[in-house]
PDB file of N, H, CA, C and O in Angstrom:
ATOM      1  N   UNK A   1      -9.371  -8.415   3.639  1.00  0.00           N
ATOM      2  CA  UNK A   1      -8.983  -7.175   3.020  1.00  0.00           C
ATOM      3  C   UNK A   1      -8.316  -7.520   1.692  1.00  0.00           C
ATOM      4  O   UNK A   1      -7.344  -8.274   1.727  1.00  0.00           O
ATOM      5  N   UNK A   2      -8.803  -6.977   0.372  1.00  0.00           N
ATOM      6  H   UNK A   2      -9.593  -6.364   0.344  1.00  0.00           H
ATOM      7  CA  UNK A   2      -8.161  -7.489  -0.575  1.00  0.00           C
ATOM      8  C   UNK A   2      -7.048  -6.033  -0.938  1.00  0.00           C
ATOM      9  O   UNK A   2      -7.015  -4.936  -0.380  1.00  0.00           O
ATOM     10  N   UNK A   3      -6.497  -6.390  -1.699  1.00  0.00           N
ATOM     11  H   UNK A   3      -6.523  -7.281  -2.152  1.00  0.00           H
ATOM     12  CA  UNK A   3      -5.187  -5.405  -1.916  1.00  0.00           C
ATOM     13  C   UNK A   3      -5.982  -3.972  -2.558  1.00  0.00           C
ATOM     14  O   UNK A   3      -5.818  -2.834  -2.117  1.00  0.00           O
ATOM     15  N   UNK A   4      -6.978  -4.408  -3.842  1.00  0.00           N
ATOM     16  H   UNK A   4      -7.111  -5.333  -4.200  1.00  0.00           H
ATOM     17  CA  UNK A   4      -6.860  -3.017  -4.466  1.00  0.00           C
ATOM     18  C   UNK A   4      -8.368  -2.260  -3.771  1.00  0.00           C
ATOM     19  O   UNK A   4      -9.058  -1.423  -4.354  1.00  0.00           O
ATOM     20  N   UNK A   5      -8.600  -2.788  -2.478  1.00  0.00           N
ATOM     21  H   UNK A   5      -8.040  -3.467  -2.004  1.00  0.00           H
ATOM     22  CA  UNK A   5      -9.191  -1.784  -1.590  1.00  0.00           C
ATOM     23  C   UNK A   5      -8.575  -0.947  -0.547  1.00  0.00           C
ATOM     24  O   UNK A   5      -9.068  -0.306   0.380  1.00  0.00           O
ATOM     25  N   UNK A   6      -7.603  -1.089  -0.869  1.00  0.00           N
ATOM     26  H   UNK A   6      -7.202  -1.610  -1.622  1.00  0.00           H
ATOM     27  CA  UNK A   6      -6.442  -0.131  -0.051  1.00  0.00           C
ATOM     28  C   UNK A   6      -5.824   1.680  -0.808  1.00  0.00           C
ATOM     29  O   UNK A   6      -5.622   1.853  -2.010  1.00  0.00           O
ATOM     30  N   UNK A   7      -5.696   2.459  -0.037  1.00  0.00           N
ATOM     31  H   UNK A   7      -5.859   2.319   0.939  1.00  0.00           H
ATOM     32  CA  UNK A   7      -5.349   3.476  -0.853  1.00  0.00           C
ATOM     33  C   UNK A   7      -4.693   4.031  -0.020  1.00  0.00           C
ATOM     34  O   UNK A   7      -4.719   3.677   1.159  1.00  0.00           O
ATOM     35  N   UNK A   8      -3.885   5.132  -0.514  1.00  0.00           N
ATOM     36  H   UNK A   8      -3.864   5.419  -1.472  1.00  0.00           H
ATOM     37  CA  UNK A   8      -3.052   5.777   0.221  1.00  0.00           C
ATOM     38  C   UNK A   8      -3.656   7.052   1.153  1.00  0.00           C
ATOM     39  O   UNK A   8      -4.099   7.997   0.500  1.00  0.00           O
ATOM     40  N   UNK A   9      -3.702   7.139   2.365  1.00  0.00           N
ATOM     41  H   UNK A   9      -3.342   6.371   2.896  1.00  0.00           H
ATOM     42  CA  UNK A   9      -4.661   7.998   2.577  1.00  0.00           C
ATOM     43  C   UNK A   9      -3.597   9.426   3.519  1.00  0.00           C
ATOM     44  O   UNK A   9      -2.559   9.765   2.950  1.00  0.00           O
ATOM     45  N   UNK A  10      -3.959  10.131   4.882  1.00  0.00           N
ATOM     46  H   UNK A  10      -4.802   9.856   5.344  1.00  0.00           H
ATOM     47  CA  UNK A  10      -3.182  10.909   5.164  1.00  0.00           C
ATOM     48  C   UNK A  10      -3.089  10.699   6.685  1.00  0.00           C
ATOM     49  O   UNK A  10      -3.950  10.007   7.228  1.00  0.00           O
ATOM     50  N   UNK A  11      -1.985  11.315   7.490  1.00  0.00           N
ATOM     51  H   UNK A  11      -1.285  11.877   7.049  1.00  0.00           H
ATOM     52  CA  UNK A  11      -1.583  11.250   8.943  1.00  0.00           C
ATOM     53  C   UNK A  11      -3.581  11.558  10.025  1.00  0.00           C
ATOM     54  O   UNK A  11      -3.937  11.233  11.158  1.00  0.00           O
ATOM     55  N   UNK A  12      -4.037  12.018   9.308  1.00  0.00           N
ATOM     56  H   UNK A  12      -3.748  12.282   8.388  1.00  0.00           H
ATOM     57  CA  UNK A  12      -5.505  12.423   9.375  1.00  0.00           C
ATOM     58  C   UNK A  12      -6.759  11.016   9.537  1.00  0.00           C
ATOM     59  O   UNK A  12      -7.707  11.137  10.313  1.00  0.00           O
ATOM     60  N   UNK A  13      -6.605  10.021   8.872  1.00  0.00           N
ATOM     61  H   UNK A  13      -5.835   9.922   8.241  1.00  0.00           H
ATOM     62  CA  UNK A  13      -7.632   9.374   8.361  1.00  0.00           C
ATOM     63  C   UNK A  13      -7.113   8.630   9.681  1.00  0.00           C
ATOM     64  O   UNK A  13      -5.961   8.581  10.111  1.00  0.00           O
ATOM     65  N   UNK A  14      -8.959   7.734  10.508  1.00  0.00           N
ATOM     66  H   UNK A  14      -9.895   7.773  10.159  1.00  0.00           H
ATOM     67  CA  UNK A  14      -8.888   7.859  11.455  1.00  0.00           C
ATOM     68  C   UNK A  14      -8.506   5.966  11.096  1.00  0.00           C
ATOM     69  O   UNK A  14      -7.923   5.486  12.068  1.00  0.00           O
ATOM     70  N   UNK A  15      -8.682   5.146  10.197  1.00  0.00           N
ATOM     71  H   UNK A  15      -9.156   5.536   9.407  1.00  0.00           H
ATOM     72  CA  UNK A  15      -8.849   4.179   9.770  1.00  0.00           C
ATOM     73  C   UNK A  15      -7.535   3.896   8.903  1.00  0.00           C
ATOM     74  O   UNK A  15      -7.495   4.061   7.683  1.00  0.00           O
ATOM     75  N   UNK A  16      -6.586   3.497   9.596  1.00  0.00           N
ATOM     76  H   UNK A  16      -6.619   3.363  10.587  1.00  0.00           H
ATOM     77  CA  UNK A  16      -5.080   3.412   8.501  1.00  0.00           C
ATOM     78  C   UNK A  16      -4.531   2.157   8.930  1.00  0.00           C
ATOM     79  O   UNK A  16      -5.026   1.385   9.751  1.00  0.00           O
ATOM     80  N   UNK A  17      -3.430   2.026   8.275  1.00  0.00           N
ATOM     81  H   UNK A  17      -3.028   2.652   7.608  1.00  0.00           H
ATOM     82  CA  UNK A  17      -1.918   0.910   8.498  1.00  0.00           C
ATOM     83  C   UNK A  17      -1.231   1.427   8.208  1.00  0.00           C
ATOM     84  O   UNK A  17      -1.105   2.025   7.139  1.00  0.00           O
ATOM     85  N   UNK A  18      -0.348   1.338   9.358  1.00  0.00           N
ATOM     86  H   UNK A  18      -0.450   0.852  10.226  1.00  0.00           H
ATOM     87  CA  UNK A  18       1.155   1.900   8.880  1.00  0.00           C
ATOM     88  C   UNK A  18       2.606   0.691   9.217  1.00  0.00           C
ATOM     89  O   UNK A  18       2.969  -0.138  10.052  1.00  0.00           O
ATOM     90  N   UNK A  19       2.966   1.208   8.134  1.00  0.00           N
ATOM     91  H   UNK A  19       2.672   1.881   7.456  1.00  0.00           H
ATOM     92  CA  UNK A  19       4.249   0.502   7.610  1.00  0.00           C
ATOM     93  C   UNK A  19       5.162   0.747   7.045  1.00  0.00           C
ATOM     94  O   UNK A  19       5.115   1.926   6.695  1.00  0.00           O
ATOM     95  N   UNK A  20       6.295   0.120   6.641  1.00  0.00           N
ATOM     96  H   UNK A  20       6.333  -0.838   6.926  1.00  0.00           H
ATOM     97  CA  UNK A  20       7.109   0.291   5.803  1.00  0.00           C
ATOM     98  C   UNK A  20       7.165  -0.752   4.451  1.00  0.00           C
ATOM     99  O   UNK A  20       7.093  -1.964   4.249  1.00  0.00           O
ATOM    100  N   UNK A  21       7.377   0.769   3.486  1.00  0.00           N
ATOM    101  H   UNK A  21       7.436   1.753   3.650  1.00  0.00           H
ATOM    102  CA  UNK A  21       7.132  -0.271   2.077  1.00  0.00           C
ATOM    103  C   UNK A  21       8.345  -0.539   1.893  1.00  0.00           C
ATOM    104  O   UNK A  21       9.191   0.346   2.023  1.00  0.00           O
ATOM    105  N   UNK A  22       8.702  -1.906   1.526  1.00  0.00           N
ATOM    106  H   UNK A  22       8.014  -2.624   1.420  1.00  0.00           H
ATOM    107  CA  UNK A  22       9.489  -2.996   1.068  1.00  0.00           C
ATOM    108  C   UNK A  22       9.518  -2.983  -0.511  1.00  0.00           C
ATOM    109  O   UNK A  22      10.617  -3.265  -0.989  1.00  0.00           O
ATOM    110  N   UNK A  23       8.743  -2.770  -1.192  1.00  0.00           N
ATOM    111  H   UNK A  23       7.850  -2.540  -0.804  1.00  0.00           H
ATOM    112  CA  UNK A  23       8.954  -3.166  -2.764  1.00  0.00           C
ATOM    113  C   UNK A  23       7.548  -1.946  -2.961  1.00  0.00           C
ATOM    114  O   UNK A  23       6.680  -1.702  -2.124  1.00  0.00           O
ATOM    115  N   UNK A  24       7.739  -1.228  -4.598  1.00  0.00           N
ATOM    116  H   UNK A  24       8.445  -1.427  -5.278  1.00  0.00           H
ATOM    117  CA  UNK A  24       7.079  -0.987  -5.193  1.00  0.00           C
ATOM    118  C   UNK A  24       7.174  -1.469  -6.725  1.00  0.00           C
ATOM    119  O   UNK A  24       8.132  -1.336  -7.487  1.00  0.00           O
ATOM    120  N   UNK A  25       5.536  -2.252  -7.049  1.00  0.00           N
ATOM    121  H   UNK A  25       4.758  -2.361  -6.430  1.00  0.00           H
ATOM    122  CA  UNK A  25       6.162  -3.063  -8.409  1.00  0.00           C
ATOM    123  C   UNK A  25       5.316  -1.798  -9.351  1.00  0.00           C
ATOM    124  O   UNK A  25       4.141  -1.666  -9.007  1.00  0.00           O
ATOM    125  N   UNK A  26       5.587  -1.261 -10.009  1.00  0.00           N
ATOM    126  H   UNK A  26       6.541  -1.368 -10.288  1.00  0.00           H
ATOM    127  CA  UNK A  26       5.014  -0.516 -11.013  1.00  0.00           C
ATOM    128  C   UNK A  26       5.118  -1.584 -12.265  1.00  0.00           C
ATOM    129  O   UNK A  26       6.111  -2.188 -12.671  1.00  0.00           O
ATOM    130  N   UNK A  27       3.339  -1.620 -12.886  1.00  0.00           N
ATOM    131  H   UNK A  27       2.532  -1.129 -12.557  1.00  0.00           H
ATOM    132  CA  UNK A  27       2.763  -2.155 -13.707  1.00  0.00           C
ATOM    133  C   UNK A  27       2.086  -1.607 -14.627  1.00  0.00           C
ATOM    134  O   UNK A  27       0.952  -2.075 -14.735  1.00  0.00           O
ATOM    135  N   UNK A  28       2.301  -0.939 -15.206  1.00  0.00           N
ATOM    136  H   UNK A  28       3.222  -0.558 -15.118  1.00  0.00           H
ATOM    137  CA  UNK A  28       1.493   0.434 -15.963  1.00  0.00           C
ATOM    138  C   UNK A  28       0.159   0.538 -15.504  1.00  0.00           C
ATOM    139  O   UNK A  28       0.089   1.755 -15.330  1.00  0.00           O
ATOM    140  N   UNK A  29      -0.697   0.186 -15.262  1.00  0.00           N
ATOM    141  H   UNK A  29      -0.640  -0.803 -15.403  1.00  0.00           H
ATOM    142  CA  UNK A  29      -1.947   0.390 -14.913  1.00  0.00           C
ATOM    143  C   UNK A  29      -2.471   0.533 -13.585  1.00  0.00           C
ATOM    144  O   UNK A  29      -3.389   1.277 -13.239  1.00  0.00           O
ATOM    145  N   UNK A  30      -1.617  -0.469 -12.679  1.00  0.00           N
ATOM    146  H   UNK A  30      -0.872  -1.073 -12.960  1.00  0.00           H
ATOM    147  CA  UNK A  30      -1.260  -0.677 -11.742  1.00  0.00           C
ATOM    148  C   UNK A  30       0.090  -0.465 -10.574  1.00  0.00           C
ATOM    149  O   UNK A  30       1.262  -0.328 -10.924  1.00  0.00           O
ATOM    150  N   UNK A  31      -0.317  -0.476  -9.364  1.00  0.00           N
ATOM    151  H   UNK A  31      -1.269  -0.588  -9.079  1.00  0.00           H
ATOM    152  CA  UNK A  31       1.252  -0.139  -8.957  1.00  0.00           C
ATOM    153  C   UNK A  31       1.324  -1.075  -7.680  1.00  0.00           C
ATOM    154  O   UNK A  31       1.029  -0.629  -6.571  1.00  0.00           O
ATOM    155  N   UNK A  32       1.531  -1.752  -7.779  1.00  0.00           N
ATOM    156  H   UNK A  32       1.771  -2.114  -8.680  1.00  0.00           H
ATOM    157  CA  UNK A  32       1.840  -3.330  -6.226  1.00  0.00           C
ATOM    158  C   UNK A  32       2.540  -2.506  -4.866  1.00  0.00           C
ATOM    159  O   UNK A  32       3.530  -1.891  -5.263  1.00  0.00           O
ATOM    160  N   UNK A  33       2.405  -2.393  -3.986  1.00  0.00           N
ATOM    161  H   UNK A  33       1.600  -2.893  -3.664  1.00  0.00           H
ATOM    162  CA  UNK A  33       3.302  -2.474  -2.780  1.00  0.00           C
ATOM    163  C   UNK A  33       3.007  -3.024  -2.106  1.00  0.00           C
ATOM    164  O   UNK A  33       1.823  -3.216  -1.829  1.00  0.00           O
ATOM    165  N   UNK A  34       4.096  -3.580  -1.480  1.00  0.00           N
ATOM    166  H   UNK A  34       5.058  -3.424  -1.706  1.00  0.00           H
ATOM    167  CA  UNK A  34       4.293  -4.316  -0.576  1.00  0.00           C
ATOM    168  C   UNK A  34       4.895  -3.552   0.777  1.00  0.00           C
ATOM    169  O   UNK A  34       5.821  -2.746   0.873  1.00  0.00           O
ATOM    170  N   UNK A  35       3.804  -4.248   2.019  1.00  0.00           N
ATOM    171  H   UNK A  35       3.052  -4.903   1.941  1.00  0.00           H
ATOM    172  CA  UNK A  35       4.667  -3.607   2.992  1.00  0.00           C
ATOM    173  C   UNK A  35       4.657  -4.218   4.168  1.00  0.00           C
ATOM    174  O   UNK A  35       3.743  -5.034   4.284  1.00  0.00           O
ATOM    175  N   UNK A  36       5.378  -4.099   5.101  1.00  0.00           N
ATOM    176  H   UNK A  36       6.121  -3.436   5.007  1.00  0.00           H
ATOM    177  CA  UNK A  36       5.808  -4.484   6.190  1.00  0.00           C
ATOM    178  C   UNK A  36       5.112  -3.507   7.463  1.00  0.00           C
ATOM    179  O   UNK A  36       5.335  -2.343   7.798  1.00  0.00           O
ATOM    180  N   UNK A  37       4.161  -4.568   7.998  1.00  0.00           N
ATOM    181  H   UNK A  37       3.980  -5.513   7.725  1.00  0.00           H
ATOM    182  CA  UNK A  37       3.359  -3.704   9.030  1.00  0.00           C
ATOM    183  C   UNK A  37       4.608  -3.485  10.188  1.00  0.00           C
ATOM    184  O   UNK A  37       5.776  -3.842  10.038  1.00  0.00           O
ATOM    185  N   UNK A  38       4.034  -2.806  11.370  1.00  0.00           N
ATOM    186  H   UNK A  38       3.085  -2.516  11.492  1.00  0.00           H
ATOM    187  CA  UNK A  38       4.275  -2.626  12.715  1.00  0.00           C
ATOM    188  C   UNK A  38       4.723  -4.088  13.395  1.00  0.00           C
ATOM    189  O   UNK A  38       5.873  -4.231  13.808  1.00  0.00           O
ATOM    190  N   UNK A  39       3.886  -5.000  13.468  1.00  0.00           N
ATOM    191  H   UNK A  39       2.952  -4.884  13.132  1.00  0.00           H
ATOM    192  CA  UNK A  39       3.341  -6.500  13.873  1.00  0.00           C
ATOM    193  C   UNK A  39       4.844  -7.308  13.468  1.00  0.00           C
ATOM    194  O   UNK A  39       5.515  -7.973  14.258  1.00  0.00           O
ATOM    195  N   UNK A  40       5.153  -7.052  12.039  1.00  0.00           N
ATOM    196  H   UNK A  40       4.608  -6.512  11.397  1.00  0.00           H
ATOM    197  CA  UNK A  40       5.690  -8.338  11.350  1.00  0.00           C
ATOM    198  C   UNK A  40       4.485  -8.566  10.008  1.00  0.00           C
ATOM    199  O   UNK A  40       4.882  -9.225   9.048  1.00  0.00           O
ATOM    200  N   UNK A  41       3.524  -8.199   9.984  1.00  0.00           N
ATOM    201  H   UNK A  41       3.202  -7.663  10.764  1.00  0.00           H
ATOM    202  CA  UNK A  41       2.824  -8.873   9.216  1.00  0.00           C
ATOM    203  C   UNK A  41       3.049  -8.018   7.947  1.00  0.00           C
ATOM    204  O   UNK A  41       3.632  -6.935   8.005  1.00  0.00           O
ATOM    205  N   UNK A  42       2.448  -8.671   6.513  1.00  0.00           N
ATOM    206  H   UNK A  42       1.974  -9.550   6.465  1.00  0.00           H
ATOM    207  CA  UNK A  42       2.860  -8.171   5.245  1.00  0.00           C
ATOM    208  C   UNK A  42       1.562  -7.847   4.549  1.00  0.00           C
ATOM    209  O   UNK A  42       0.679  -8.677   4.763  1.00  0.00           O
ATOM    210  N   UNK A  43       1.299  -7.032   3.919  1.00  0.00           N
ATOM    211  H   UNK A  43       2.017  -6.357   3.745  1.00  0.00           H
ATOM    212  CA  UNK A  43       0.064  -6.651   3.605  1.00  0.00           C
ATOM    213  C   UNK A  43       0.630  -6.390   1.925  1.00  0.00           C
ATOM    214  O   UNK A  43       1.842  -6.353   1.714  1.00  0.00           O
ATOM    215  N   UNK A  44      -0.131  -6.259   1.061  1.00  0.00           N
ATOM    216  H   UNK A  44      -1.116  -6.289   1.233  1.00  0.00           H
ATOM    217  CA  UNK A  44       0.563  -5.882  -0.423  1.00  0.00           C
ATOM    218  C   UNK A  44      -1.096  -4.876  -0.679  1.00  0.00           C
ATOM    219  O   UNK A  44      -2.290  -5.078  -0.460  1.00  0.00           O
ATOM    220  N   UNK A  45      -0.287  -3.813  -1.231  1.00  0.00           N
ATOM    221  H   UNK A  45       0.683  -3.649  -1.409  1.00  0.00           H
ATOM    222  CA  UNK A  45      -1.533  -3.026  -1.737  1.00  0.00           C
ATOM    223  C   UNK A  45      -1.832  -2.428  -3.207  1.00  0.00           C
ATOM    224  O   UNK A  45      -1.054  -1.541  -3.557  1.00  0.00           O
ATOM    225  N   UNK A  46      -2.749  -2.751  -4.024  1.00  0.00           N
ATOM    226  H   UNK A  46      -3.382  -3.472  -3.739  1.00  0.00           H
ATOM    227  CA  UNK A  46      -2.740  -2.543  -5.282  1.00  0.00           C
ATOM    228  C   UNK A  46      -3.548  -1.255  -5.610  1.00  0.00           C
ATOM    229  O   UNK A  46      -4.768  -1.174  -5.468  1.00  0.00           O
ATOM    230  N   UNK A  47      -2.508   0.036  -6.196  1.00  0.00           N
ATOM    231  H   UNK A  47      -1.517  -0.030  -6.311  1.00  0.00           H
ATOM    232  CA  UNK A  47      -3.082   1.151  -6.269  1.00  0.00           C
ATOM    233  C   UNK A  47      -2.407   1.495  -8.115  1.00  0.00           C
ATOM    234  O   UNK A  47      -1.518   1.014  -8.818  1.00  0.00           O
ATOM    235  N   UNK A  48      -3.715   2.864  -8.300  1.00  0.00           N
ATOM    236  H   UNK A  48      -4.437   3.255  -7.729  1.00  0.00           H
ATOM    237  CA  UNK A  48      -3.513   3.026  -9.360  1.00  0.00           C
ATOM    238  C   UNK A  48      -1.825   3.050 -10.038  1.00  0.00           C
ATOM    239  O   UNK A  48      -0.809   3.227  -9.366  1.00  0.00           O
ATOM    240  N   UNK A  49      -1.882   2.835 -11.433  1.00  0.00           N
ATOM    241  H   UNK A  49      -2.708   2.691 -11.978  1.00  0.00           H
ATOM    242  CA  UNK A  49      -0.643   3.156 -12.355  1.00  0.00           C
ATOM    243  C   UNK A  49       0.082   4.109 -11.375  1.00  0.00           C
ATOM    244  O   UNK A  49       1.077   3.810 -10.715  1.00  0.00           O
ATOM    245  N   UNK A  50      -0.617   5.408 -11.376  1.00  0.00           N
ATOM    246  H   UNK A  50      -1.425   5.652 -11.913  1.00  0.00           H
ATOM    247  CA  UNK A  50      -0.185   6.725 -11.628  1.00  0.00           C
ATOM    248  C   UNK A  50       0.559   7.279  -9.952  1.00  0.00           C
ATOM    249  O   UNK A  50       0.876   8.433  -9.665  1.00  0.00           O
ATOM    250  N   UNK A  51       0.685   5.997  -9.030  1.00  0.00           N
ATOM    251  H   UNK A  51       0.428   5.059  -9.263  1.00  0.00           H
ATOM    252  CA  UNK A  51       0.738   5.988  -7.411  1.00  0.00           C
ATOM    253  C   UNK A  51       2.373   5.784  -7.486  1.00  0.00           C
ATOM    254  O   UNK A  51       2.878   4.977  -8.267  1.00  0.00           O
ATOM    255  N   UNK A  52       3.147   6.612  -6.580  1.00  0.00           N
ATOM    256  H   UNK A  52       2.737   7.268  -5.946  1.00  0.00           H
ATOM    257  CA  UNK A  52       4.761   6.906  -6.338  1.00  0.00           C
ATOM    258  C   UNK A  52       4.811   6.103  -5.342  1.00  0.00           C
ATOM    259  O   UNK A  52       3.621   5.855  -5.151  1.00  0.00           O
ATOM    260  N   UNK A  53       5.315   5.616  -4.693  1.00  0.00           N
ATOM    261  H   UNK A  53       6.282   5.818  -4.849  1.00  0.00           H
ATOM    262  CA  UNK A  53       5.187   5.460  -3.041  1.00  0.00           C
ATOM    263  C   UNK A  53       7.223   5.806  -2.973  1.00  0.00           C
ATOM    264  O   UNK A  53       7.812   5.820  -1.892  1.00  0.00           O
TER     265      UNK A  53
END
């Protein structure tokens, strides 16, 4: 799974991860998060500039 195939999707979508985000790096174009699955495990997800988390 690479990062910027990840997107933010809704309580709906039958195909998710849930977690808690740890860091959001805003990059103007880009926006990094990082998060902390269920597991322990860390996933980082690269979504557009224009993404809040």
């Amino acid at each position: 799974m690479r990062p910027e195939n990840l997107r933010v999707g809704t309580k709906e979508d039958k195909n998710k991860l849930t977690g808690r985000v740890d860091v959001a790096e805003m990059l103007g174009s880009t926006t990094n998060i990082y998060i902390t699955m269920k597991n322990g495990a860390k996933v980082v997800a690269a979504l557009p500039g224009d993404v809040r988390a």
